[in-house]
C-alpha positions as CSV (number, residue, x, y, z in Angstrom):
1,X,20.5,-53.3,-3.1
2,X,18.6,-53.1,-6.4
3,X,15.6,-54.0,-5.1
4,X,15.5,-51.8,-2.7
5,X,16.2,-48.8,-5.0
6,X,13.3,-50.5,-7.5
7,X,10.7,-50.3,-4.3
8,X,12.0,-47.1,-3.3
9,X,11.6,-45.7,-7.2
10,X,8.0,-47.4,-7.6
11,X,6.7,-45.2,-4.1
12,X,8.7,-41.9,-5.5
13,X,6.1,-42.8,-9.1
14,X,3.2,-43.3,-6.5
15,X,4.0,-40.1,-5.0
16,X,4.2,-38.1,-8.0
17,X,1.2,-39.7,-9.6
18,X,-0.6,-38.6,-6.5
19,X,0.6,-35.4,-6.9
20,X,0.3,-34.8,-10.6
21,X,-3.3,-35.8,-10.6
22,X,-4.0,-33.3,-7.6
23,X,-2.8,-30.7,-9.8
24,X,-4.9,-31.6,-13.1
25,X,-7.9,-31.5,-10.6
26,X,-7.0,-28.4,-8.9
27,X,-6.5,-26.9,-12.8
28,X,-9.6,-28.7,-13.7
29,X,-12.0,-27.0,-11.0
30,X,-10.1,-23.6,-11.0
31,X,-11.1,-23.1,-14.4
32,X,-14.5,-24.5,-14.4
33,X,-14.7,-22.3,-11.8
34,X,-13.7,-19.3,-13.6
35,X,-14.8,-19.6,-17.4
36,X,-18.8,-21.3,-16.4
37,X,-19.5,-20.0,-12.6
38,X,-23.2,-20.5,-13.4
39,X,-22.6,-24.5,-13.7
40,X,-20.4,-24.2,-10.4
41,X,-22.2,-26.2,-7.7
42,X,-21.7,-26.8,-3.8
43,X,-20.0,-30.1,-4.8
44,X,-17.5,-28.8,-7.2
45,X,-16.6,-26.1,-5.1
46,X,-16.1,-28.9,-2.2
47,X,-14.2,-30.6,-4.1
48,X,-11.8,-27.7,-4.9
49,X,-11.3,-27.1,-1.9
50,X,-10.6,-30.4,-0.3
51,X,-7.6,-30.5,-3.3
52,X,-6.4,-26.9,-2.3
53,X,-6.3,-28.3,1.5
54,X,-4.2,-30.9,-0.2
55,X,-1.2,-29.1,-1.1
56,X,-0.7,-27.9,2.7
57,X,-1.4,-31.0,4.0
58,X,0.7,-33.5,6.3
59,X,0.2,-36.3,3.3
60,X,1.0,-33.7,0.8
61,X,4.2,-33.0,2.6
62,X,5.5,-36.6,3.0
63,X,5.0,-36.8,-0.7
64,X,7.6,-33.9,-1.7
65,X,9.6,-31.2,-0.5
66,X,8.0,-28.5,-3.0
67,X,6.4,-25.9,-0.7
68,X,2.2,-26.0,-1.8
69,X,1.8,-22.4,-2.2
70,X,4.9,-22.4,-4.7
71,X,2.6,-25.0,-6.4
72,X,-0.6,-24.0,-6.1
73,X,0.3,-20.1,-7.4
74,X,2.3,-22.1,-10.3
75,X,-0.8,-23.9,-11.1
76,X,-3.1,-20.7,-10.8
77,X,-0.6,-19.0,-13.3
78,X,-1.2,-21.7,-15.7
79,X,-4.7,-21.6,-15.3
80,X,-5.4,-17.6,-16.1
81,X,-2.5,-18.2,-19.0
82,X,-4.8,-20.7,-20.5
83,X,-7.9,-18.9,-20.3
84,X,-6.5,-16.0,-21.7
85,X,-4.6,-17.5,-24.5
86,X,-8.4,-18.9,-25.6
87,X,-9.9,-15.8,-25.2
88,X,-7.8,-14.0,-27.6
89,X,-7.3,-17.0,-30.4
């Protein structure tokens, strides 16, 4: 029984690991995005992309039961907050 819960908690870490990193890179390209659009290229923005198709994906769903817009609008919020807090230090 132990084990079981130990492999059970080591895919729940994978999960969430996959998930956390997909958010730092969303976060990471959304503000690149908005703070140096001349330095935005075709590959950047395809990459941004491909993470927002993430969050409403199959995968992304068998990871966790948090909705992808709930997330994605979270991590948009965070973004803009950022930005503006280092626009007015």
């Amino acid at each position: 029984m132990k084990q079981e819960y130990a492999i059970m908690e080591a895919y729940r870490n994978l999960a969430d690991a996959v998930i956390v990193m997909a958010a730092e890179d969303y976060q990471h390209y959304l503000k690149q995005i908005l703070t140096n659009p001349e330095k935005v290229d075709r590959k950047m923005l395809k990459h941004f992309r491909q993470t927002e198709i993430f969050f409403h994906s199959r995968y992304y769903h068998c990871l966790t039961d948090v909705d992808g817009d709930y997330l994605l609008d979270r991590l948009r919020k965070q973004v803009y907050s950022d930005i503006n807090q280092n626009q007015t230090a």
